[in-house]
DSSP file (Angstrom, degrees, kcal/mol; ACC not computed):
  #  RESIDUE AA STRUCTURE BP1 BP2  ACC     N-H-->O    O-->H-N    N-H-->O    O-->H-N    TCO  KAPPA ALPHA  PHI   PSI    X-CA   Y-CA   Z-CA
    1    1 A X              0   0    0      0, 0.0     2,-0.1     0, 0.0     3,-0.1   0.000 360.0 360.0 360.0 149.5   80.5   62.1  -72.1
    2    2 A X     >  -     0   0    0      1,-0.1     4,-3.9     4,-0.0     5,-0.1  -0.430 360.0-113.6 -98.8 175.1   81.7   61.0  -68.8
    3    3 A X  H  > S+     0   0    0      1,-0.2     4,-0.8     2,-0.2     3,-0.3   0.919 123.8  49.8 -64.3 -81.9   79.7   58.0  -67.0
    4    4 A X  H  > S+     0   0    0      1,-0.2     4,-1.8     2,-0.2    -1,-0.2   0.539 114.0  41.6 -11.4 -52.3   78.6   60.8  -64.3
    5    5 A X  H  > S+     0   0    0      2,-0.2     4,-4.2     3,-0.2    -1,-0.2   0.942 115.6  54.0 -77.1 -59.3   77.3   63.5  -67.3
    6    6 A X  H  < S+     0   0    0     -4,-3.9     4,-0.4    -3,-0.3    -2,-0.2   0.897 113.7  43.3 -53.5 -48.5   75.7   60.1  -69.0
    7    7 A X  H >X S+     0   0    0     -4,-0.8     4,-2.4     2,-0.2     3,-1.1   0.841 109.2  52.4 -37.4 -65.7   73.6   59.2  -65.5
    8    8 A X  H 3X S+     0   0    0     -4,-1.8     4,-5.1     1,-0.2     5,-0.4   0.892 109.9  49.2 -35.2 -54.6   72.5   62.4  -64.7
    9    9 A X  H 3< S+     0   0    0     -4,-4.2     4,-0.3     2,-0.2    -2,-0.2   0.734 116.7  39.9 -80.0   1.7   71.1   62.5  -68.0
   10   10 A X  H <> S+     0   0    0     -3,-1.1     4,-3.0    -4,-0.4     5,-0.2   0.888 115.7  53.4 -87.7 -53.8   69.3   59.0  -67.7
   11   11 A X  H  X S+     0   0    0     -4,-2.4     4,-1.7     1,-0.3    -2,-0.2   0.949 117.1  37.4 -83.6 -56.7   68.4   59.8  -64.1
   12   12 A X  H  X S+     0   0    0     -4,-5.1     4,-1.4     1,-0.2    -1,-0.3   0.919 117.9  49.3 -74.4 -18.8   66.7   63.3  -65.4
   13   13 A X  H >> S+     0   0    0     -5,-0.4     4,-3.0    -4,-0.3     3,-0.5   0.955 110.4  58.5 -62.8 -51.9   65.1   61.7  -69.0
   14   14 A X  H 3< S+     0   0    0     -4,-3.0     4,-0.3     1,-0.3    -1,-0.2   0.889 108.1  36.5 -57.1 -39.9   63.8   59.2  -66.8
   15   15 A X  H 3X S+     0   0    0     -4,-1.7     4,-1.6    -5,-0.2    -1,-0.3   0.722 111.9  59.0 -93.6  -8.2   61.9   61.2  -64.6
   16   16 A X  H << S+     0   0    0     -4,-1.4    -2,-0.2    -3,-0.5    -1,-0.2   0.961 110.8  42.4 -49.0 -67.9   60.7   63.7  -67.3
   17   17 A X  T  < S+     0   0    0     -4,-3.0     3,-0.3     1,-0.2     8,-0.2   0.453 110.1  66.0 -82.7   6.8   59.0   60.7  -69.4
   18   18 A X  T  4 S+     0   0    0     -5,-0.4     2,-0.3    -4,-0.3    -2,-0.2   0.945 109.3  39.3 -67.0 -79.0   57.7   59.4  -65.4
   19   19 A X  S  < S+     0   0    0     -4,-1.6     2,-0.2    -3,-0.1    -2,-0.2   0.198 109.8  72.9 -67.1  15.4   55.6   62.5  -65.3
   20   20 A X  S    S-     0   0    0     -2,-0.3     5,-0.1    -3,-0.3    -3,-0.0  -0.616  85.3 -78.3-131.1-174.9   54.4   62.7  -68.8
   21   21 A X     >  -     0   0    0     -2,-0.2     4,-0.8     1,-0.1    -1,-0.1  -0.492  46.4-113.8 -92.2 164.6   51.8   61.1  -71.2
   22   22 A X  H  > S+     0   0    0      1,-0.3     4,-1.1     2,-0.2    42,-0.1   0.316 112.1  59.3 -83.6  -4.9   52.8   58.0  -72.7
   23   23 A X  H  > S+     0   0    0      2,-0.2     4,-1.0     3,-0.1    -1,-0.3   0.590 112.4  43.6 -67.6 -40.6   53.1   59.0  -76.1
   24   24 A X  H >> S+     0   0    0      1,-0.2     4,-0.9     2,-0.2     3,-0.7   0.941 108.0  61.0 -83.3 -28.7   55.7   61.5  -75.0
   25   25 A X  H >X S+     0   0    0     -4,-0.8     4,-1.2     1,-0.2     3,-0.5   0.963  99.4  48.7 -47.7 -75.3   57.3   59.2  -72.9
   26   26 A X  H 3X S+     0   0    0     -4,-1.1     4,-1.6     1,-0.2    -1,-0.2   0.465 105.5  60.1 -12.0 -32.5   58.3   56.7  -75.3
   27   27 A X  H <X S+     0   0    0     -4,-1.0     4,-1.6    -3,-0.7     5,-0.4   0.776 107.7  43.9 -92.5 -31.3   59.7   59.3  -77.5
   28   28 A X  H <X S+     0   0    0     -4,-0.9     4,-3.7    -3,-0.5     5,-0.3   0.981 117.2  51.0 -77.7 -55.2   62.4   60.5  -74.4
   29   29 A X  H  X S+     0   0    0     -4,-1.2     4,-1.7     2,-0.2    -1,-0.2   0.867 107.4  47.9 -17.6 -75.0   63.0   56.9  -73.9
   30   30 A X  H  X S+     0   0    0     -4,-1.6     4,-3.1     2,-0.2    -2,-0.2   0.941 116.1  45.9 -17.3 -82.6   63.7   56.1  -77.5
   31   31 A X  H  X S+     0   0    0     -4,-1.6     4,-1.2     1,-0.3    -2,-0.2   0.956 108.3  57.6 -27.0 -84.2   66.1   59.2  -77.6
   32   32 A X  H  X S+     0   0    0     -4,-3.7     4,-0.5    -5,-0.4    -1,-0.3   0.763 116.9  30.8 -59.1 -17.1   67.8   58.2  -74.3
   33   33 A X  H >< S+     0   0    0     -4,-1.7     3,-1.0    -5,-0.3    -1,-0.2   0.915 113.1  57.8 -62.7 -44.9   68.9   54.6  -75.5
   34   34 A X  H >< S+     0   0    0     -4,-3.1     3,-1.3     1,-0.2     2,-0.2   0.912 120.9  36.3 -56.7 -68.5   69.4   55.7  -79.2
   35   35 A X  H 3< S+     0   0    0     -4,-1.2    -1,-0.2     1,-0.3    -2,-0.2   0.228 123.0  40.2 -35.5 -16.1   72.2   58.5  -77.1
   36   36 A X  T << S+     0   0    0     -3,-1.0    -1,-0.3    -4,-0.5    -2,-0.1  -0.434  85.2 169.8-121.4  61.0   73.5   56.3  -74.4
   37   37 A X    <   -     0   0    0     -3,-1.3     2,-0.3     1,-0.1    -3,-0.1   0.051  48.2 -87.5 -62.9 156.1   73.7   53.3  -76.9
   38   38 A X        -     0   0    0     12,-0.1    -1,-0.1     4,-0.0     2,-0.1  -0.500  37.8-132.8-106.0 167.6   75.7   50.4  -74.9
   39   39 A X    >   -     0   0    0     -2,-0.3     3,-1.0     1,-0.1    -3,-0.0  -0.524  28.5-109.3 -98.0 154.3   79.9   50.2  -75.0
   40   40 A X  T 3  S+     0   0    0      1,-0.3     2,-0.5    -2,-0.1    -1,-0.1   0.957 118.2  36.8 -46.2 -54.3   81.6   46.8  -75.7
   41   41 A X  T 3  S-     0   0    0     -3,-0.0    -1,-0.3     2,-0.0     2,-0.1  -0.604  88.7-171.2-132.2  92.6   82.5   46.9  -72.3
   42   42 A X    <   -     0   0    0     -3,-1.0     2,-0.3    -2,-0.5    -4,-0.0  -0.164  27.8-117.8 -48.6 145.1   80.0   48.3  -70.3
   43   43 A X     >  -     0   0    0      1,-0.1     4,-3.5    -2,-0.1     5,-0.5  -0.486  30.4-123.9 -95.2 150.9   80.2   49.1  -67.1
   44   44 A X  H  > S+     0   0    0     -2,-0.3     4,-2.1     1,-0.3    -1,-0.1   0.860 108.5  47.1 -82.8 -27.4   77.8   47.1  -65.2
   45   45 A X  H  4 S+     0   0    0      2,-0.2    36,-0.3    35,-0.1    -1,-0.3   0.895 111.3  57.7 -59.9 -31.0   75.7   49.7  -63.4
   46   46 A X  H >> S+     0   0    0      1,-0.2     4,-1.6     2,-0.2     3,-1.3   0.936 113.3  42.1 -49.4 -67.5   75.5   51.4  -67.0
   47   47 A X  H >X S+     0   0    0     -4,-3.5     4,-2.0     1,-0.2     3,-0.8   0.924 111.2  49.3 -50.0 -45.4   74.0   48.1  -68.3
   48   48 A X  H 3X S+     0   0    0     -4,-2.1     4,-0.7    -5,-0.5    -1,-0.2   0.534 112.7  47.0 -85.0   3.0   71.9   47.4  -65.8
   49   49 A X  H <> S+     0   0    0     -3,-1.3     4,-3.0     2,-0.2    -1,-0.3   0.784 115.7  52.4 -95.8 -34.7   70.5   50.9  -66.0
   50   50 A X  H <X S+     0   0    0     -4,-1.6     4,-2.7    -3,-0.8    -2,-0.2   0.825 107.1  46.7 -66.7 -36.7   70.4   50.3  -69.6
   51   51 A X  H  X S+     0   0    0     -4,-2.0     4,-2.3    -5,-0.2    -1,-0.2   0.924 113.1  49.2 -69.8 -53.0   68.7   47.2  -69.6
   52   52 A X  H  X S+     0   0    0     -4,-0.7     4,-2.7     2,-0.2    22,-0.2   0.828 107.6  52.6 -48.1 -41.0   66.0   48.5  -67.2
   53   53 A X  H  X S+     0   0    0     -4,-3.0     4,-2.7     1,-0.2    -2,-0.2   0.977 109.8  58.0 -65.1 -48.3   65.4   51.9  -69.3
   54   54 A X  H  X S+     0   0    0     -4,-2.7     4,-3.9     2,-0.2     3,-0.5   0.892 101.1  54.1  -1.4 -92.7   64.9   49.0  -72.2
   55   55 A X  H  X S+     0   0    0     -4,-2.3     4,-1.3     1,-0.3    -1,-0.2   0.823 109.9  45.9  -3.8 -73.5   62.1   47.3  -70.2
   56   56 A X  H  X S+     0   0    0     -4,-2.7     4,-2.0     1,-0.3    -1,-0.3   0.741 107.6  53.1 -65.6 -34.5   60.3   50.2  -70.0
   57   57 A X  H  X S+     0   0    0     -4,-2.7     4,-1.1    -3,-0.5    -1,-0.3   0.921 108.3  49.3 -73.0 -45.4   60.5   51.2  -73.2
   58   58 A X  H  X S+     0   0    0     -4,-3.9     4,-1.4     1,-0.2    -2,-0.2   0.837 113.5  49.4 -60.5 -20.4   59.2   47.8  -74.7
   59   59 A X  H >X>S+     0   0    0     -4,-1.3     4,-1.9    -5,-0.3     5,-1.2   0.937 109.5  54.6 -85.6 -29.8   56.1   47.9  -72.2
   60   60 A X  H >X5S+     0   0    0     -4,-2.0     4,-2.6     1,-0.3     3,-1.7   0.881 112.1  42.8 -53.5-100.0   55.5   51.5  -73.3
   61   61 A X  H 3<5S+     0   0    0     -4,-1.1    -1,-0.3     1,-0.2    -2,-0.2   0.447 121.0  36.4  -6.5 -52.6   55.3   50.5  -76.5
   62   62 A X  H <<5S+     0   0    0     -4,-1.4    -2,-0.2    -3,-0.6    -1,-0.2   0.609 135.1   8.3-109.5 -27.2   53.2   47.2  -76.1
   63   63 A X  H <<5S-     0   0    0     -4,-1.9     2,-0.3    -3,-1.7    -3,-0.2   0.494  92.6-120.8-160.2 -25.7   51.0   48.0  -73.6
   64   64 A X  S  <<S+     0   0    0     -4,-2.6    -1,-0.5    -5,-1.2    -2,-0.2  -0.742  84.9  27.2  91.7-148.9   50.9   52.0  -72.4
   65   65 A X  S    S-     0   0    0     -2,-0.3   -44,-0.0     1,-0.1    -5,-0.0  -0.170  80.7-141.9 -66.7 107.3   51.5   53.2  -69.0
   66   66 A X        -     0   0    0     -2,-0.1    -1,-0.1   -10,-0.1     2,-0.1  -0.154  34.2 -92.2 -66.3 159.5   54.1   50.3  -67.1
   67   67 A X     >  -     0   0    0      1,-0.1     4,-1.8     4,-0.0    -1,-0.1  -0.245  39.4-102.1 -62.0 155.3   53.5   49.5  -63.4
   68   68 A X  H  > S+     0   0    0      2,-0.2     4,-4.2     3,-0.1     5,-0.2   0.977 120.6  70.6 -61.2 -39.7   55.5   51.7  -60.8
   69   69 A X  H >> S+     0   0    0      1,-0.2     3,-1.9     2,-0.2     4,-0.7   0.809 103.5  44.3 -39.0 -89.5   58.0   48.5  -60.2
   70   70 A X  H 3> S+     0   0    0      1,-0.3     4,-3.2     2,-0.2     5,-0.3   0.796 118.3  41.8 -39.5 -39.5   59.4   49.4  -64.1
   71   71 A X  H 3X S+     0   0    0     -4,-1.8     4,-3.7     2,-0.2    -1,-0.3   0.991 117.4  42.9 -77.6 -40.6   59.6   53.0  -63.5
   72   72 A X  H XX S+     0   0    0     -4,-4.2     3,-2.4    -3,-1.9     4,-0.7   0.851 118.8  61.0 -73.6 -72.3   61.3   52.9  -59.5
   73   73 A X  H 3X S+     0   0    0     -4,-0.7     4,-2.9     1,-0.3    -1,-0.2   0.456 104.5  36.1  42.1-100.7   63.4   50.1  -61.4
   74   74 A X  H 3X S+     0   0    0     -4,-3.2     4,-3.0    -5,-0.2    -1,-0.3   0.832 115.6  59.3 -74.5 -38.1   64.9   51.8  -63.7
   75   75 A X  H << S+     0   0    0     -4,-3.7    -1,-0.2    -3,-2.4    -2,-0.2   0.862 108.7  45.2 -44.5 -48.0   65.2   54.9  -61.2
   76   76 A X  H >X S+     0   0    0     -4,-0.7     4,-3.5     2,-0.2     3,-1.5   0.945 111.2  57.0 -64.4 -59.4   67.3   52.7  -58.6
   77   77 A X  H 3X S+     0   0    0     -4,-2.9     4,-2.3     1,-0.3    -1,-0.2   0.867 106.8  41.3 -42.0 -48.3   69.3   51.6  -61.3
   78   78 A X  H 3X S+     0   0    0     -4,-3.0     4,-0.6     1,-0.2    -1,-0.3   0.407 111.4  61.9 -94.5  12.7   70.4   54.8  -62.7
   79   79 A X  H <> S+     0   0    0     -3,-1.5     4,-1.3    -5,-0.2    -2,-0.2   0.604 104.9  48.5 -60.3 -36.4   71.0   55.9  -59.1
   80   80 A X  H  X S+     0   0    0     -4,-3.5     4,-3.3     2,-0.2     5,-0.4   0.917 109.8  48.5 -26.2 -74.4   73.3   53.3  -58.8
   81   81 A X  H  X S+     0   0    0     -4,-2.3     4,-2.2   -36,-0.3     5,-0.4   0.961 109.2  51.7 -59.0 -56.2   75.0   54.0  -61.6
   82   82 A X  H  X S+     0   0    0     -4,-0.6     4,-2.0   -75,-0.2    -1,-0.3   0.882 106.5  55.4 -34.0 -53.6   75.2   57.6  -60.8
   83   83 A X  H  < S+     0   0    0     -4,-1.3    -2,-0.2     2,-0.2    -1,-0.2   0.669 105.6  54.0 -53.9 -37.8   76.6   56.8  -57.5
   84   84 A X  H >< S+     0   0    0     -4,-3.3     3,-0.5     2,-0.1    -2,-0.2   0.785 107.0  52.2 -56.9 -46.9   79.3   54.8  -59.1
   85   85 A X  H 3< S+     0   0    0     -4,-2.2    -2,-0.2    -5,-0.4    -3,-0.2   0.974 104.6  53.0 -44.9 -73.0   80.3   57.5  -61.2
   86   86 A X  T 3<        0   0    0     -4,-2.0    -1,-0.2    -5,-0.4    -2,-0.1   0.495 360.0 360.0 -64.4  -3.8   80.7   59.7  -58.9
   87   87 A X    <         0   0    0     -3,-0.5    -1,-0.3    -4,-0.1    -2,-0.1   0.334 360.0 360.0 -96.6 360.0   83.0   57.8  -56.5
C-alpha cells in the first residue's frame, strides 16, 4: 500500500472511531495499528501519526472517551502525513 492509500485510510478510521461509541472505537483503532503496523524505517510523519493513533488507543482502553487534544492530535498528524505523501 502506498504511504498516500495508508493515510487516507488512518485519516478516515480515525474519524469513523471520532464519531462513535467507545467500545467501537477501540476496535477500529486496534484494526488500524494491527494493519499499518510500523516499517524498520519509518517514515517520520507515518510514525508520528502512528504514535499518536497509539495514544489514543491506550487512553481508550484505560479510561473511555480521550480529551479532544488526543483525537485533533492524531488528526493533524495523519494530515501531515497525508500531505507528505502526496507531494
Amino acid at each position: 500500500m502506498s504511504q498516500y492509500v495508508e493515510a487516507r485510510y488512518a485519516l478516515l478510521t480515525l474519524q469513523e472511531a471520532r464519531e462513535t461509541c467507545e467500545e467501537r472505537a477501540t476496535i477500529l483503532l486496534k484494526t488500524l495499528l494491527q494493519d499499518l503496523r510500523p516499517a524498520q524505517q519509518d517514515d517520520p510523519h507515518r510514525a508520528d501519526t502512528l504514535a499518536s493513533i497509539g495514544h489514543l488507543a491506550v487512553i481508550l482502553r484505560e479510561q473511555r472517551m480521550p480529551p479532544s487534544s488526543y483525537w485533533e492530535a492524531a488528526l493533524d498528524a495523519a494530515h501531515a502525513w497525508r500531505d507528505h505523501a502526496q507531494q
